[in-house]
MIDODO-182682 format. One record per residue (C-alpha): x, y, z. Coordinates in steps of 0.02 Angstrom, whole numbers, padded with zeros to 5 digits, always signed. Layout:
BEGIN
XYZ;...
This chain:
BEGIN
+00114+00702+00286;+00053+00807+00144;+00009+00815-00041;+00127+00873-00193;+00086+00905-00369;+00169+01014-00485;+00177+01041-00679;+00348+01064-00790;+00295+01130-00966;+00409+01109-01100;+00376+01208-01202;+00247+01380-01240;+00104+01279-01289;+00109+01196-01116;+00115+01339-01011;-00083+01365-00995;-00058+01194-00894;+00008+01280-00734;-00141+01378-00732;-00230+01210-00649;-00130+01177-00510;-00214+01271-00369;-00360+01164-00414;-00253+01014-00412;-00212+01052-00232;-00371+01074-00189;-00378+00887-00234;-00264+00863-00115;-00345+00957+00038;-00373+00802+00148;-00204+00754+00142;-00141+00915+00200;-00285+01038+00276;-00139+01147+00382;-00101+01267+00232;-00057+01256+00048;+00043+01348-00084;+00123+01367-00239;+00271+01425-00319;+00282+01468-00495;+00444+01507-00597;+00459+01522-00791;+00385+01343-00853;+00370+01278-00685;+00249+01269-00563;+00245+01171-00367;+00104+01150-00256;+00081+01091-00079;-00079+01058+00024;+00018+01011+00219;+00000+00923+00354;+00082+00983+00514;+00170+00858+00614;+00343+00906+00646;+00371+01115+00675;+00184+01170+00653;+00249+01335+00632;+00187+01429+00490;+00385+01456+00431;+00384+01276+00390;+00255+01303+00277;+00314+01241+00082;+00326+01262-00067;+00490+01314+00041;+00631+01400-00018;+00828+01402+00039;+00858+01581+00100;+00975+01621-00091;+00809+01591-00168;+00885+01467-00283;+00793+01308-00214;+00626+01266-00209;+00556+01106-00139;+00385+01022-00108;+00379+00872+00008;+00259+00743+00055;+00337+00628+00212;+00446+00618+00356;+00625+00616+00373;+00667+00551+00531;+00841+00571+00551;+00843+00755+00512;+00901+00801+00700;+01074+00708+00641;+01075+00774+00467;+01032+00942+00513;+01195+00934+00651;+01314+00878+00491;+01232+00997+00381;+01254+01151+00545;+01433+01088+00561;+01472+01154+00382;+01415+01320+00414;+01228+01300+00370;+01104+01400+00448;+00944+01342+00480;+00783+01474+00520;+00654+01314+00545;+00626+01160+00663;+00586+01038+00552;+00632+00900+00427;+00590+01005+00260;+00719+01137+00270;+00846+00991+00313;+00781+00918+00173;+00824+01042+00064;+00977+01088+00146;+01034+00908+00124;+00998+00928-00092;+01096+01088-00097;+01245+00991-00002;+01252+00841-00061;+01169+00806-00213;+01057+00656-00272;+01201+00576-00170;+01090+00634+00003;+00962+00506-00050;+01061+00382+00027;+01082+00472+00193;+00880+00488+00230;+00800+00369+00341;+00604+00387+00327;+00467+00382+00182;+00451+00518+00056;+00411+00594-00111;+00471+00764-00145;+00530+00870-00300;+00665+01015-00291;+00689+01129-00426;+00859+01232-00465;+00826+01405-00537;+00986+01426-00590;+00997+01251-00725;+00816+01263-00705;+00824+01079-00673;+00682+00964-00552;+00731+00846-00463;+00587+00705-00405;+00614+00567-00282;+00522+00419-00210;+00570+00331-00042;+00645+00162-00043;+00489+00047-00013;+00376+00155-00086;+00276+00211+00060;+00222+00362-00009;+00131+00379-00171;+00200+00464-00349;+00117+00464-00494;+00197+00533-00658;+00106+00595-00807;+00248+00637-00992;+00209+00669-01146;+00288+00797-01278;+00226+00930-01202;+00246+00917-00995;+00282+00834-00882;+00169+00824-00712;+00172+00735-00540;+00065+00704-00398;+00015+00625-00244;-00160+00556-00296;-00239+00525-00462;-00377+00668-00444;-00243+00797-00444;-00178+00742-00614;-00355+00735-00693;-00388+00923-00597;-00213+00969-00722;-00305+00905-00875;-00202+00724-00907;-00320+00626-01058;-00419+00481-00982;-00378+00363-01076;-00408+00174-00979;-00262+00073-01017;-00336-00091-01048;-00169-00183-00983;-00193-00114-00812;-00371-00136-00811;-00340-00334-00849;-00224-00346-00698;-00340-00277-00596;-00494-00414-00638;-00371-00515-00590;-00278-00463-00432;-00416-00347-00352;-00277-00189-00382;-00181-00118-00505;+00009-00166-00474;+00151-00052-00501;+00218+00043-00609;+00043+00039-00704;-00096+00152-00651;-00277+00135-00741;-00236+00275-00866;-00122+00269-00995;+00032+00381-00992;+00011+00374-00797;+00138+00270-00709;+00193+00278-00514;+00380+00310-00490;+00450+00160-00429;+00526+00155-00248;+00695+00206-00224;+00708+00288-00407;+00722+00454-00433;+00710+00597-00588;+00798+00727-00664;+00700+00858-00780;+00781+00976-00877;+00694+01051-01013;+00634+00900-01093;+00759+00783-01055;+00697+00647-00923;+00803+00541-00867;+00775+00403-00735;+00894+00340-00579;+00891+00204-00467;+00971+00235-00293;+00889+00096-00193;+00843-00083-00218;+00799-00216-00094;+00961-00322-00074;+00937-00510-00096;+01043-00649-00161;+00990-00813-00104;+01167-00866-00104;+01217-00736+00026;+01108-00754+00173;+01169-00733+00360;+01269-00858+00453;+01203-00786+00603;+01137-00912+00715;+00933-00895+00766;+00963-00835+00913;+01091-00691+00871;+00962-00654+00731;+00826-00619+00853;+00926-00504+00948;+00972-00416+00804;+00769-00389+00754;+00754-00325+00918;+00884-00209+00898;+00830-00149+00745;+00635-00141+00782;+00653-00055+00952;+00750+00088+00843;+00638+00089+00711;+00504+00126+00827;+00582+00261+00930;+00639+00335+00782;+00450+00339+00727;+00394+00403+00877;+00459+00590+00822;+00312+00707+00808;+00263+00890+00871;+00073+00822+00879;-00019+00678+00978;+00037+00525+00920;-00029+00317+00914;-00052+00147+00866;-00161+00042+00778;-00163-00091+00905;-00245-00274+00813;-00206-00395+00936;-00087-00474+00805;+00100-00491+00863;+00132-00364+00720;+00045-00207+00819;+00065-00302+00957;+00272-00276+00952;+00263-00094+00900;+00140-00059+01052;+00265-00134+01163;+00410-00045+01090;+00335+00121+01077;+00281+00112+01279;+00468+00111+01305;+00461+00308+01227;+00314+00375+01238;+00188+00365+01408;+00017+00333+01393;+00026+00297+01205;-00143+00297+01130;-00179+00133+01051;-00338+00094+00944;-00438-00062+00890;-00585-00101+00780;-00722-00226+00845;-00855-00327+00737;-01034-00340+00849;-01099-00451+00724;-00941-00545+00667;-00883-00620+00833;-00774-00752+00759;-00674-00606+00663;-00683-00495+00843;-00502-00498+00925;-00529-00349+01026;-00499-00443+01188;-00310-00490+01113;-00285-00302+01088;-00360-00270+01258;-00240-00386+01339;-00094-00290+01259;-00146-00134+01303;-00183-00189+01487;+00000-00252+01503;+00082-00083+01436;-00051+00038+01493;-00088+00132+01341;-00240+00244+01326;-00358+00108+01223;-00477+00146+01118;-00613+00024+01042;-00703+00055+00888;-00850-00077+00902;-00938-00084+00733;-01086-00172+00656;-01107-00229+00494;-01235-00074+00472;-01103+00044+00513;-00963-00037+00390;-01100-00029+00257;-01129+00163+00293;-00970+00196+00271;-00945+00119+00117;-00994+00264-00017;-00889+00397+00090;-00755+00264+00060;-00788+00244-00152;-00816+00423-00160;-00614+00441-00106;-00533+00313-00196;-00489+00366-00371;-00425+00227-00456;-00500+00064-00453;-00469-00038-00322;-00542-00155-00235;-00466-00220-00087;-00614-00229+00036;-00533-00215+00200;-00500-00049+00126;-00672-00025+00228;-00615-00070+00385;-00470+00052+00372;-00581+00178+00309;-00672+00182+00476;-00522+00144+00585;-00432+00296+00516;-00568+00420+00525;-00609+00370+00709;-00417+00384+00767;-00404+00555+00663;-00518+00618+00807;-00388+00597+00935;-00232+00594+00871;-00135+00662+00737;+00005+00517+00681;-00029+00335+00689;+00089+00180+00698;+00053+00021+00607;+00113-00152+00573;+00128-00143+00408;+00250-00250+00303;+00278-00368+00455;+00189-00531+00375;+00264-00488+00184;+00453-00483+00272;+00393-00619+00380;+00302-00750+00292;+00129-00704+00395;+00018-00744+00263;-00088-00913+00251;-00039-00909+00064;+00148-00928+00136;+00102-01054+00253;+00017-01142+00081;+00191-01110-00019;+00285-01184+00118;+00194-01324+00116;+00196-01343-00083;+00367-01343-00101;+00411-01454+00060;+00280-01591-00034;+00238-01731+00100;+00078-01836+00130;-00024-01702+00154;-00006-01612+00003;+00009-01758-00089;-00147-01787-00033;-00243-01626-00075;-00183-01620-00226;-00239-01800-00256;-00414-01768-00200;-00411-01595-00292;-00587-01646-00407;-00685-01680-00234;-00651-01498-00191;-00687-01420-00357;-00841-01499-00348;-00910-01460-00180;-01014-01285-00142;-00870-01159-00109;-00920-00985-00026;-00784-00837+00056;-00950-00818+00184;-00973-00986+00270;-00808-01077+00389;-00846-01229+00277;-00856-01154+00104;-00715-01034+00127;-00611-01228+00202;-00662-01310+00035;-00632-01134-00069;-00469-01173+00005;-00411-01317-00015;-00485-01307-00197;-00360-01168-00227;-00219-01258-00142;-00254-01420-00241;-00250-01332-00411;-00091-01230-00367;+00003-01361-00287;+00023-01444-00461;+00062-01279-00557;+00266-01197-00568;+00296-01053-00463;+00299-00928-00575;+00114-00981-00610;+00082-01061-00435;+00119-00867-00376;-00002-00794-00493;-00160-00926-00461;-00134-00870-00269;-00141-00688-00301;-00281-00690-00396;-00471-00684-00374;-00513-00702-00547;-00454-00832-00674;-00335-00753-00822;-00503-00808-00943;-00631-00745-00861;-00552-00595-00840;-00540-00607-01025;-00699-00679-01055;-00758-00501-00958;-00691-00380-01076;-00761-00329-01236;-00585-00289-01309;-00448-00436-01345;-00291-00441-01229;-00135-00359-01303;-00047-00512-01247;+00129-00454-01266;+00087-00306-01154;-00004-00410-01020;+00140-00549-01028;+00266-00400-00977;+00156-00339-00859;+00145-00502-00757;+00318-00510-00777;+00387-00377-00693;+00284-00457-00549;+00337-00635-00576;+00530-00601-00633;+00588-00616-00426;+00524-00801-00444;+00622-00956-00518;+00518-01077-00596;+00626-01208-00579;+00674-01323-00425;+00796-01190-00357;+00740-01050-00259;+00669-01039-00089;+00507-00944+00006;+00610-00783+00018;+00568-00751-00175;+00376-00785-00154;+00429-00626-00006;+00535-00526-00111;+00395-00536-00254;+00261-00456-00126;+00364-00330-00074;+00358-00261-00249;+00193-00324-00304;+00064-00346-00159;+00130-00241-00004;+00145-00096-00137;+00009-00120-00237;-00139-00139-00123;-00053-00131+00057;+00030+00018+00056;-00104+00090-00060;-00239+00049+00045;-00146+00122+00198;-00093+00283+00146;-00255+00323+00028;-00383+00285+00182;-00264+00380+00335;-00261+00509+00212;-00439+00524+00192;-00457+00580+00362;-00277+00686+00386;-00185+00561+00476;-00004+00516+00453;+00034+00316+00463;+00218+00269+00506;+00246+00098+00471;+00427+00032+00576;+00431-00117+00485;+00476-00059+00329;+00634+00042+00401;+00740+00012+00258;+00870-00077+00368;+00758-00188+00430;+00679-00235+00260;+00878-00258+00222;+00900-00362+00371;+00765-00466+00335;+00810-00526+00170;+00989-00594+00248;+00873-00713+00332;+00868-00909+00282;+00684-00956+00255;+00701-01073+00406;+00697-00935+00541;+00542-00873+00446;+00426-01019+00445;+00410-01203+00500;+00271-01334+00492;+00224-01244+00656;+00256-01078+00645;+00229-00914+00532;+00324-00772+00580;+00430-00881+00669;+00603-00749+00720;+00474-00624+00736;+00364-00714+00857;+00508-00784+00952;+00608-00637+00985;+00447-00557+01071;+00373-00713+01149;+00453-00633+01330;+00375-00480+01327;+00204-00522+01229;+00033-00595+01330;+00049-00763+01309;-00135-00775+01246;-00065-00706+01061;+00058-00864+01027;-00030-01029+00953;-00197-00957+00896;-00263-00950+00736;-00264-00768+00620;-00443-00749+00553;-00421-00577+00472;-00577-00514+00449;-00693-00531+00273;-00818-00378+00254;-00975-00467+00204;-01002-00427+00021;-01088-00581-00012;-01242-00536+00097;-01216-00338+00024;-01225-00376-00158;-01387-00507-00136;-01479-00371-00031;-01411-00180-00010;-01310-00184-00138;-01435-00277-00258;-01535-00151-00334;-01367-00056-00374;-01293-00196-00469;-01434-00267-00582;-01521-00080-00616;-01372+00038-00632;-01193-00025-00637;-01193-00189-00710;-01368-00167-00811;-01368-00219-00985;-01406-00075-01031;-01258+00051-00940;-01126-00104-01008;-01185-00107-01193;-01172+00092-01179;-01020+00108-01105;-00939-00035-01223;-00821-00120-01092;-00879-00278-01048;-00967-00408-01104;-01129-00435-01041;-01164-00620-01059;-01012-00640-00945;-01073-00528-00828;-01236-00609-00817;-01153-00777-00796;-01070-00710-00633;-01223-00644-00559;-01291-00782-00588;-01158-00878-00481;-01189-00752-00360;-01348-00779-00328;-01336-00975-00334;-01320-01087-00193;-01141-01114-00250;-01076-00943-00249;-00880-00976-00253;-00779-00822-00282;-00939-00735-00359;-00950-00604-00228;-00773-00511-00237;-00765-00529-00423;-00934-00440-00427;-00863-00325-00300;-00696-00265-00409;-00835-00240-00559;-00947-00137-00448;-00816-00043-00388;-00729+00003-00556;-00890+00030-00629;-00913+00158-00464;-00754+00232-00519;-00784+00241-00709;-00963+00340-00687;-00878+00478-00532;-00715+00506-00671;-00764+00444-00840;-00930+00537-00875;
């Protein structure tokens, strides 16, 4: 795991640009503390800031070059089958003067063309450039796993693993107010928008070619669905096939020349990778987080029982709500685009506390997105199956919207919910999706924001997120699925992962999201998915042998950090005096205040709602906007 960042000028007047990429790798220190470098050539320039996992040898440092000196590349990832590759690329007549997955990387370009793409199994973002047709070549991994933003205008063209190396290169910070809507709405700014303008992130499994100015975009991967298509396979077969597939995943994952782990929940997701991973690896190191003060969010002892039954090396992290709240500025002070996910937190801390003792980390991951895991799938299911019980929600849907609602009480939250549910159950899909990924309301995002919606732009944006869906009575769960695999899982899962492991200089692997697997998964009818019963249902039962039976028939709580009880105390002073003060939002000429003082006022009531995470995404972007905008 590492960072990349590197600048292609177009022309003279860019050229002063490559001047700023040693401080852009500086950015990008945490991600890769081992060594950096860069290579310069002409109107080109690559850096690299590396993380040593697999041939820690200071040969495998990058940029790296083939031995002709004609190829460059910089790479941020893991390519997992390179042992096999690196045999097919030996058997015609390549030498190889390194252990590790970079040179086969490489190797693989020179052989094989965009064409090798198709051959890598693992997660990636990388750029080779050709001195010879002084061409770059830029590529993102299939699910998007790891990060790639992309900064063009007339003049350049630069990349990067994180935001803070494009502002070290100089990009304009513009906000673009489209992205900045979504992100009132949905807590995160969904791909391929970032919060500046000109700034987009490379969408998974596309890749560019850049030669002198021409950019042109191509699109190797895509997740294969078609509803009309799906496996014949009966249940059973299909959970020996997940089996199959997991247990390889895993092993495959398991690859590292440093000490290696899990992040071990006590959910079936973790649960299934710790079990498959003991098959490998002896006396895996697992790790947990624990809430003192939350003890109906605490399921420590599920994770203990796990890691009793396959003897791994257990860690628990127990944590009050004091040390979560310490944490939370270190956490802010990393993030450099708005978002405002708060688990992020919880991540934060898990992350830095597993860097201490291991190096590489496994993690569930894209289990409940392939799955259905989600209580918001459990909700859709339910929605589109109809019955008395949603009939009756949805009939008593004004006794909810007018009864206290709160995220920090069991009761509120119930009444929060079924509020939601009632509302939604009534809406299309399209929109039905939309109402259940959001926090905010489409108006009062609007009402927020000083400048009117370009609503053409906005309507495309929630599109591209939306298009998977049919509104209509056709279509089945697996689209609500496919949808968060390109909205949600990248967007704030996979963002959240990677942004707080990196942080602290830890790789994540993630072995559900093994492209085969993610392939395998969409073949599935909805019915081996999820039931009246059962979430997760191939996933559970094709485990349910090996697993404690303690995990089965329980209910997920997740965990809620609790901002509610921040922003009316620690946070208070913060809010009202500095970043949401009348006078910082008249000077800064955003938002509008009355709107803001309307939802501080609802957070502060006795009927506090949603109040508390919609403050949260405003503190938090008003966090970011004063560390990058002034």
């Amino acid at each position: 795991m590492c960072g990349i960042a590197g600048i292609i000028a177009f022309n003279d007047k860019a050229n002063t640009y490559l001047d700023s990429l040693p401080d852009a790798i500086q950015c990008l220190k945490k991600r890769g503390p081992d060594s950096d470098g860069v290579f310069k050539h002409q109107r080109i320039a690559l850096g690299h800031s590396r993380l040593s996992i697999i041939d820690t040898s200071s040969g495998a440092n990058q940029p790296f070059s083939d031995t002709s000196g004609r190829y460059t590349v910089v790479f941020n990832g893991e390519i997992y089958n390179y042992a096999s590759l690196k045999q097919q690329l030996e058997a015609q007549g390549i030498t190889f003067i390194t252990n590790g997955d970079t040179e086969v990387l490489l190797y693989a370009y020179i052989h094989w063309g965009a064409a090798m793409l198709n051959k890598l199994n693992g997660f990636f973002a990388f750029a080779i450039y050709d001195k010879q047709t002084q061409t770059t070549f830029i590529a993102r991994d299939r699910i998007g796993i790891k990060p790639l933003l992309i900064f063009k205008d007339d003049d350049k063209l630069l990349f990067a693993s994180e935001m803070k190396a494009l502002l070290a290169m100089g990009i304009p910070r513009i906000i673009n107010q489209t992205a900045l809507y979504l992100y009132l709405q949905l807590s995160y700014i969904p791909p391929p928008y970032s919060i500046f303008k000109e700034v987009y992130k490379l969408k998974p499994g596309q890749y560019l070619l850049v030669q002198n100015k021409l950019v042109t975009t191509h699109t190797f991967y895509q997740i294969p669905y078609q509803a009309n298509q799906l496996s014949t396979q009966s249940y059973e077969q299909a959970q020996q096939q997940l089996v199959q597939l997991m247990e390889d995943s895993v092993k495959k994952r398991l690859v590292a020349d440093v000490p290696i782990g899990a992040f071990l929940s006590g959910g079936i997701d973790s649960s299934v990778i710790t079990a498959l991973a003991t098959k490998h690896h002896q006396h895996l190191h697992t790790f947990s987080i624990g809430y003192k003060d939350e003890p109906l969010f605490d399921e420590t002892k599920y994770a203990q029982l796990v890691a009793k039954q396959f003897k791994t090396n257990h860690t628990v992290f127990a944590l009050s709500n004091d040390d979560l709240f310490g944490n939370l500025f270190t956490m802010l002070d990393y993030i450099d685009e708005p978002f405002a996910d708060a688990s992020a937190l919880a991540v934060n801390i898990l992350s830095m506390h597993t860097a201490k003792k291991v190096k590489v980390a496994l993690s569930g991951d894209g289990g409940d997105e392939l799955f259905a895991g989600y209580n918001k799938h459990a909700a859709e299911w339910r929605a589109r199956q109809g019955g008395w019980a949603a009939r009756l929600v949805k009939w008593t849907g004004p006794v909810w919207a007018n009864l206290p609602q709160s995220r920090s009480s069991r009761l509120g939250n119930l009444v929060r919910q079924l509020n939601r549910f009632a509302s939604g159950v009534q809406l299309g899909h399209q929109q039905r999706y939309w109402q259940w990924a959001s926090l905010m309301s489409m108006q009062d995002a609007a009402n927020l924001l000083v400048r009117n919606i370009n609503q053409s732009q906005f309507l495309q944006a929630q599109n591209q997120q939306l298009q998977y869906i049919q509104n209509g009575q056709k279509g089945s769960l697996n689209e609500i699925l496919y949808a968060d695999m390109h909205g949600v899982l990248q967007g704030d899962m996979l963002t959240k992962t990677d942004s707080m492991s990196m942080a602290h200089s830890l790789e994540v692997r993630t072995p559900f999201l093994d492209h085969r697997l993610v392939n395998f998964a969409f073949t599935l009818p909805v019915s081996y998915k999820i039931n009246a019963q059962l979430k997760k249902r191939v996933l559970q039962d094709a485990f349910r042998q090996i697993l404690p039976t303690e995990l089965y028939n329980r209910p997920k709580h997740g965990f809620d950090v609790p901002l509610l009880k921040w922003l009316r105390k620690e946070l208070k002073e913060l809010l009202v005096k500095d970043l949401l003060s009348e006078d910082f939002i008249t000077a800064q000429g955003i938002f509008h205040y009355p709107a803001i003082q309307q939802l501080l006022q609802q957070l502060f009531s006795e009927n506090p709602g949603d109040a508390a995470a919609n403050v949260w995404t405003l503190l938090v972007f008003q966090y970011w906007w004063k560390r990058y905008l002034t």
